[in-house]
C-alpha positions as CSV (number, residue, x, y, z in Angstrom):
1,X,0.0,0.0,0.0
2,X,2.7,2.5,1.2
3,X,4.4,1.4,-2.3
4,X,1.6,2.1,-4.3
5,X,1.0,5.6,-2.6
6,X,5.2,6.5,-3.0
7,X,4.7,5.7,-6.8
8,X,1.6,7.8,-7.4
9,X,3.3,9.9,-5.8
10,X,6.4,10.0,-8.4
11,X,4.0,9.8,-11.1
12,X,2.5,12.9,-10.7
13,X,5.4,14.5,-10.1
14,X,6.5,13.5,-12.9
15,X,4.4,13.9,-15.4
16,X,3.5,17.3,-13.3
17,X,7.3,18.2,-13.9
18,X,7.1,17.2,-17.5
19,X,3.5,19.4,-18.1
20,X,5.3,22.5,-17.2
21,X,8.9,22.2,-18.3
22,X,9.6,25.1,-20.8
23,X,9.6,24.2,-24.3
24,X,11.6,26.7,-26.9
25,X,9.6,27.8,-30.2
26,X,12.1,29.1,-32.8
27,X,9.8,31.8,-35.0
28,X,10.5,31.9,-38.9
29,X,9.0,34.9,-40.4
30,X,7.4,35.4,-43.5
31,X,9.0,37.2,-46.4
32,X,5.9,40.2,-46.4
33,X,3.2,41.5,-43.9
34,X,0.7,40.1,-46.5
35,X,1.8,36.3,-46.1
36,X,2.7,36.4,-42.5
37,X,2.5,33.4,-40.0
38,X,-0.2,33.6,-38.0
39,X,0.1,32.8,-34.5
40,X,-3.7,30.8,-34.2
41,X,-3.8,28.7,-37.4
42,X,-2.6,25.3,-39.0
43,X,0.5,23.7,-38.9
44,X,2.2,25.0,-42.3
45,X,1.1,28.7,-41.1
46,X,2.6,29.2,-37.7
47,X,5.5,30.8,-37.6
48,X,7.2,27.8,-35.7
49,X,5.0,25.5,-37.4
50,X,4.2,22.4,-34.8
51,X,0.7,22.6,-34.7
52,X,1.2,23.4,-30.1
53,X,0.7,27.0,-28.8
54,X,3.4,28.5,-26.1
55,X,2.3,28.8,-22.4
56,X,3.7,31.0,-20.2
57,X,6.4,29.0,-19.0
58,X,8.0,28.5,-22.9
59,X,10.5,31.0,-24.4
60,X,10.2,32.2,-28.0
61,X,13.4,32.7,-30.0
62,X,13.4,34.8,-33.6
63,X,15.9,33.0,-35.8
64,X,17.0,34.9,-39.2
65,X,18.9,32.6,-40.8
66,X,21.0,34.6,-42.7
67,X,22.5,38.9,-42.3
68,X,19.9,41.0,-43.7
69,X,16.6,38.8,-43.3
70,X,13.8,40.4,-42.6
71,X,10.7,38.6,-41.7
72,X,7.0,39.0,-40.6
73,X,4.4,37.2,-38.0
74,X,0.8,38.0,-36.9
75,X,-0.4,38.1,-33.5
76,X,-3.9,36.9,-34.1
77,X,-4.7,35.4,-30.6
78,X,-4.1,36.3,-26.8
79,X,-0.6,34.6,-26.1
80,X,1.4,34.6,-23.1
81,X,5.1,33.3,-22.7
82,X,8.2,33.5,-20.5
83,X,11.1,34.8,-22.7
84,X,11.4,37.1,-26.0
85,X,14.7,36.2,-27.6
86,X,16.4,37.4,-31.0
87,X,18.9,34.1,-31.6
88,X,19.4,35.4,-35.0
89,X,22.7,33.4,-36.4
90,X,23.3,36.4,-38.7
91,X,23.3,40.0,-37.8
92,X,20.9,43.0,-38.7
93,X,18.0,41.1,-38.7
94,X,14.7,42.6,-38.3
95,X,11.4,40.6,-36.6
96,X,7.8,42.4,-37.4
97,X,5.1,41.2,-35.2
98,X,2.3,42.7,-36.5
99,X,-1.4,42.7,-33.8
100,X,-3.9,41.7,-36.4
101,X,-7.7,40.7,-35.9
102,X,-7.8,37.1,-34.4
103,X,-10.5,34.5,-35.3
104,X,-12.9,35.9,-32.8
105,X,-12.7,39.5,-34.7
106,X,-11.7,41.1,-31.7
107,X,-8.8,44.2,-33.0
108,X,-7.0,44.2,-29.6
109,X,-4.4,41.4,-28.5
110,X,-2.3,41.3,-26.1
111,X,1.4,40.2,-25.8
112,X,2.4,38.8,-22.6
113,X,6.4,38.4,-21.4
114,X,6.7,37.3,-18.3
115,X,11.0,36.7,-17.6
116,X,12.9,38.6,-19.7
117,X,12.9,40.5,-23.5
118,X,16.7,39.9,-24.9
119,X,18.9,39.6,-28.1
120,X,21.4,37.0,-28.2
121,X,21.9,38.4,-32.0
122,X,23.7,41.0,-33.8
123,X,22.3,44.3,-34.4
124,X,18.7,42.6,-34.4
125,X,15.5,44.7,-34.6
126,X,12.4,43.9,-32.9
127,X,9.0,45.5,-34.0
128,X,6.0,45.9,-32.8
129,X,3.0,47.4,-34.1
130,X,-0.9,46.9,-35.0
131,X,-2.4,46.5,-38.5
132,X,-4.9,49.3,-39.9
133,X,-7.4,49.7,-37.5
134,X,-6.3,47.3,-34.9
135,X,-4.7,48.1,-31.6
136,X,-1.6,45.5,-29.6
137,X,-0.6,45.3,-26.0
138,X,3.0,44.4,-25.4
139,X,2.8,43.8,-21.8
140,X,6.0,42.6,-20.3
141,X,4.1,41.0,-16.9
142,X,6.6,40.8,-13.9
143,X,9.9,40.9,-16.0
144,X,12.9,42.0,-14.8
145,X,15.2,43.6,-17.9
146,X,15.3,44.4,-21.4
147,X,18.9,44.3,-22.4
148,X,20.0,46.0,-25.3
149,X,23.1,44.8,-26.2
150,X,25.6,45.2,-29.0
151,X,28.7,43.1,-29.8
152,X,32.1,43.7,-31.5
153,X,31.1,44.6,-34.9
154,X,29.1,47.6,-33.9
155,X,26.0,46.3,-34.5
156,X,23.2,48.1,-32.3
157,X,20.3,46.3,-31.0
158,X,16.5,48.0,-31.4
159,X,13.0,47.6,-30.2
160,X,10.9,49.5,-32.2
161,X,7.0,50.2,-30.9
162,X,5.2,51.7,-33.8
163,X,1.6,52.3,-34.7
164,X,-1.1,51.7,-32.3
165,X,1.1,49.3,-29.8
166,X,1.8,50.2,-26.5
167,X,5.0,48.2,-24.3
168,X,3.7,47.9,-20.6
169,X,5.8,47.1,-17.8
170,X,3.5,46.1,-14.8
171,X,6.0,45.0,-12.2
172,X,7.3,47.2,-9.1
173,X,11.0,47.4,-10.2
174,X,12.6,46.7,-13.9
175,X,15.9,47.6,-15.8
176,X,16.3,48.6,-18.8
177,X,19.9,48.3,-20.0
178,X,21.9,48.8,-22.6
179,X,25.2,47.6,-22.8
180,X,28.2,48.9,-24.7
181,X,31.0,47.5,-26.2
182,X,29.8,48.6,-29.5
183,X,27.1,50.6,-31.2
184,X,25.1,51.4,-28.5
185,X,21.1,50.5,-29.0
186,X,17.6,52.1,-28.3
187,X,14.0,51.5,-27.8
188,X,12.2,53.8,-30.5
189,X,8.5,54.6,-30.6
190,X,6.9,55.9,-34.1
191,X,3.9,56.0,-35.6
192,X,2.0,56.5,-32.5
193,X,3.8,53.7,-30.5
194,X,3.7,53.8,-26.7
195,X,5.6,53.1,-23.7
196,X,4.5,52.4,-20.4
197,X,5.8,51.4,-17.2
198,X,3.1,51.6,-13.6
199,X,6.1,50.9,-11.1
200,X,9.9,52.0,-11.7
201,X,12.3,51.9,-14.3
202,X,15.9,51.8,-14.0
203,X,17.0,53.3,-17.2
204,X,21.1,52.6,-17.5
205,X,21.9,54.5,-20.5
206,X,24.9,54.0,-22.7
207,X,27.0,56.7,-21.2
208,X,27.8,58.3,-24.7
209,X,26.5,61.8,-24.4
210,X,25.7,61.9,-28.5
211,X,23.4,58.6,-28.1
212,X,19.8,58.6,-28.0
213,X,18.7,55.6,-25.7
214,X,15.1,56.4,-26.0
215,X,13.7,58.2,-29.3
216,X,9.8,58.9,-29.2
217,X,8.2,60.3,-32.0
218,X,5.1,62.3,-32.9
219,X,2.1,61.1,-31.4
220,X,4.2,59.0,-29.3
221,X,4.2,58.3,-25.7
222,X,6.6,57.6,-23.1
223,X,5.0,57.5,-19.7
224,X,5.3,56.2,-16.1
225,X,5.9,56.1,-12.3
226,X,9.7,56.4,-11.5
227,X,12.4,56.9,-13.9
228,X,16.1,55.8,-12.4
229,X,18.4,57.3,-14.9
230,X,22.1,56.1,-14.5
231,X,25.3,57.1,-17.0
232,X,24.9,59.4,-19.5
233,X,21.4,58.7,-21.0
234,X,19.6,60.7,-24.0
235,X,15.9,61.1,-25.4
236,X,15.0,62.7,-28.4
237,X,11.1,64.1,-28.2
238,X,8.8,64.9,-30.6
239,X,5.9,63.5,-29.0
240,X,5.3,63.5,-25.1
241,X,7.4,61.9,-22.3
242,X,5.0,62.1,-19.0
243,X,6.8,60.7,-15.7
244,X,5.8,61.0,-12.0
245,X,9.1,61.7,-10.4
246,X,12.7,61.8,-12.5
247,X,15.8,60.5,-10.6
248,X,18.9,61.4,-12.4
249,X,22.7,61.4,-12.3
250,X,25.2,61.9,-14.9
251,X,24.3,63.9,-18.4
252,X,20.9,63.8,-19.2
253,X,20.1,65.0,-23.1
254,X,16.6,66.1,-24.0
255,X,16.6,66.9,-28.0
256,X,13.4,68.5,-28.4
257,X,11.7,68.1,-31.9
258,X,8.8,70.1,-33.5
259,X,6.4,72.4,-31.9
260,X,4.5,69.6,-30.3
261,X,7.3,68.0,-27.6
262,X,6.7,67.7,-24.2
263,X,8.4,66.8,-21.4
264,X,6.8,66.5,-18.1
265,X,7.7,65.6,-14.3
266,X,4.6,65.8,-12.9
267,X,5.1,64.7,-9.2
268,X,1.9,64.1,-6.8
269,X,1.1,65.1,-3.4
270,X,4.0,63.0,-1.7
271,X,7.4,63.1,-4.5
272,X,8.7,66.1,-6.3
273,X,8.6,65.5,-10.3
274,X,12.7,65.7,-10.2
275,X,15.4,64.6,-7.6
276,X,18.6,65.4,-9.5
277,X,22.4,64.5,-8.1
278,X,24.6,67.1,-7.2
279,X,26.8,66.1,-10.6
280,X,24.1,66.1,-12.8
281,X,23.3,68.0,-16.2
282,X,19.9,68.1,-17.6
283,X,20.7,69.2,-21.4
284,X,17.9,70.8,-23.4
285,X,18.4,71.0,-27.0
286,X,15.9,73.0,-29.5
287,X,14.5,74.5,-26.1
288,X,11.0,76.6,-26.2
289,X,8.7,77.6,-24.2
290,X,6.2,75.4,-23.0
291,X,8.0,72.4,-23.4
292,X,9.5,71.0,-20.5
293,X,7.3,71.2,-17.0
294,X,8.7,69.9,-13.5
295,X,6.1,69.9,-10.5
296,X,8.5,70.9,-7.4
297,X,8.8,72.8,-3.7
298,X,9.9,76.3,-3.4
299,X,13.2,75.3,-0.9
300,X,14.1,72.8,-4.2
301,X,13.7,75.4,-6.4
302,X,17.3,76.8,-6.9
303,X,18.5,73.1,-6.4
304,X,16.8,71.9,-9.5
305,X,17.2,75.1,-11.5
306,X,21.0,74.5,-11.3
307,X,20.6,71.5,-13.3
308,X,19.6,72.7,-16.6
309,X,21.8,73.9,-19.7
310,X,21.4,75.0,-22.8
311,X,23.9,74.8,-25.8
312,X,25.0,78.5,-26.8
313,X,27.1,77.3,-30.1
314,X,30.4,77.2,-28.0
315,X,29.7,75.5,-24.6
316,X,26.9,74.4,-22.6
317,X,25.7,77.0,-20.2
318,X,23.1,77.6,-17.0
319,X,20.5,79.7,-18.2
320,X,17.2,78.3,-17.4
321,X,14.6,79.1,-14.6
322,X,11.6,77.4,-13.6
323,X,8.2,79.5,-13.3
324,X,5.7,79.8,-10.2
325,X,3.6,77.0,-12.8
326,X,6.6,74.9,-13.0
327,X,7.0,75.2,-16.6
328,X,10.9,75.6,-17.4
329,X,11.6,79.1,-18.8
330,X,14.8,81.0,-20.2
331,X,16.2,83.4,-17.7
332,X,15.3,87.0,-17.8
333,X,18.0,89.4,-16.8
334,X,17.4,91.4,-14.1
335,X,16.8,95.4,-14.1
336,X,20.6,96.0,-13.1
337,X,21.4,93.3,-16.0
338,X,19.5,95.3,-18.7
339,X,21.4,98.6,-17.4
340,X,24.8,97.0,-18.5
341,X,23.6,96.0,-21.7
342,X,21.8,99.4,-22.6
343,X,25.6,100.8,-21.1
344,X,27.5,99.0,-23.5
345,X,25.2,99.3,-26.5
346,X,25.3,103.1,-25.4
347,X,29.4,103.4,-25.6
348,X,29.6,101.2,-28.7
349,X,27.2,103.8,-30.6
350,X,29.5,106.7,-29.0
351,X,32.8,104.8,-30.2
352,X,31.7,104.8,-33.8
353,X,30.5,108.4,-34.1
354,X,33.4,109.8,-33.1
355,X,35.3,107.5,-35.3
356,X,32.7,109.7,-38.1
């Protein structure tokens, strides 16, 4: 009896082990959006083509056979998995998952990473984004990184977000790194793409002041709770970049593009919308007015106004104030200031008569 229990027992351990071991799914894309895999159909159609669906336990690798491929697959279905690999053998291959109706017409499908979203190829680009009329979820559910890494032939690695898609982070604390040694790579969001994370983000930019770690275009947005920023990290904005408190060290480059950019540090009742270090640089390229808006206390005031610089054509220099609204404003010289400008103008005009 105590035999037959211990080996029912075993059993279902074992077969318990062997339900939920993780399976790899190697994706093959097809050559054009038109005649992509689909993620729910037959066996000949899937983009790893076994006829079994991944469960949140499996990882899914891209594999681009050969330097240059570019390949397409449609996420028709709800899908859920552990790990989002490129594995391409080659390098500068590009994987298009495109959020298409499913076969219960719904237009909204959502993309569930649970671990970790990684390239373990060569200047591999992953996109995301949602067919005419459709919208896709990227949610990366309880992950811990993204690393975007690059290898000894310079070749960057980039997730792209584009039209309709939004990337959600939903756990407390995740990193986002990307790691030199080469071409340094970037997340960018076009075509209305968006970025979200509800907890905090460590951001651990590539430390290469002329680099753009994050690019978010019009229509664009990059929004969340907490933004770490370690190294030298850069954004370029055209659309809107929306973040409840900003914690930054280093360099810190803001390009602003177009008349529509915004940045914002909102804050709330409890954090101010910026803690910066005491060797920190907040760089504002293109600056205008009504662009870049911090929510902060009066005794932080000076601290944070301290931080910004604007480029001059020779050198960066500190010439930016914040305003009783919080919006970041270029400084107005005071009464005294305007005196020794009016002075000089005055003798220069005096110089060149007499010279008449």
């Amino acid at each position: 009896m105590k035999m037959s229990k211990l080996f029912c027992t075993l059993a279902v351990a074992f077969f318990s082990t062997q339900c939920f071991a993780a399976v790899d799914y190697l994706l093959w894309g097809a050559a054009s959006p038109e005649s992509a895999y689909k993620w729910t159909d037959n066996t000949a159609n899937q983009p790893w083509g076994n006829g079994a669906q991944p469960t949140e336990v499996d990882y899914v690798a891209w594999k681009g056979a050969s330097s240059g491929n570019v390949g397409y697959v449609k996420v028709n279905t709800d899908t859920t998995f552990a790990r989002l690999q490129v594995a391409s053998s080659g390098s500068n291959t590009v994987a298009n998952f495109i959020f298409d109706t499913g076969l219960d017409g719904a237009v909204s499908h959502t993309m569930k990473v649970s671990d970790m979203i990684e390239t373990l190829g060569r200047g591999c680009r992953f996109n995301f984004y949602a067919a005419d009329g459709n919208t896709g979820q990227l949610s990366y559910v309880s992950g811990k990184q993204i690393s975007l890494n690059t290898d000894a032939g310079n070749n960057p690695f980039v997730i792209g977000i584009g039209k309709n898609t939004t990337l959600t982070f939903t756990d407390d604390t995740v990193e986002l790194l990307n790691n030199g040694g080469g071409v340094p790579g970037s997340i960018q969001l076009y075509d209305g793409g968006n970025f979200n994370f509800q907890g905090r983000i460590n951001l651990r930019g590539s430390g290469d002041t002329s680099h753009r770690d994050i690019v978010i275009g019009a229509n664009s947005t990059f929004s969340g709770y907490q933004l770490g920023l370690y190294y030298d990290t850069g954004f370029t904005v055209e659309g809107s970049m929306i973040i409840t408190q900003g914690i930054m060290n280093n360099v810190i480059s803001f390009d602003l593009v177009g008349e529509n950019s915004l940045v914002d540090f909102t804050g709330n009742d409890s954090l101010e919308g910026i803690i910066a270090g005491s060797s920190a640089e907040i760089r504002i390229t293109n600056f205008r007015a009504n662009s870049f808006h911090i929510k902060y206390s009066d005794e932080l005031k000076t601290v944070v106004e301290n931080q910004f610089y604007t480029y001059d054509g020779t050198s960066w220099v500190n010439n930016l104030t914040l305003n009783s609204d919080g919006w970041v404003v270029a400084v107005v010289p005071e009464p005294a200031d305007w005196a020794v400008v009016f002075g000089v103008a005055a003798l220069a005009v005096a110089a060149y008569r007499r010279k008449r």
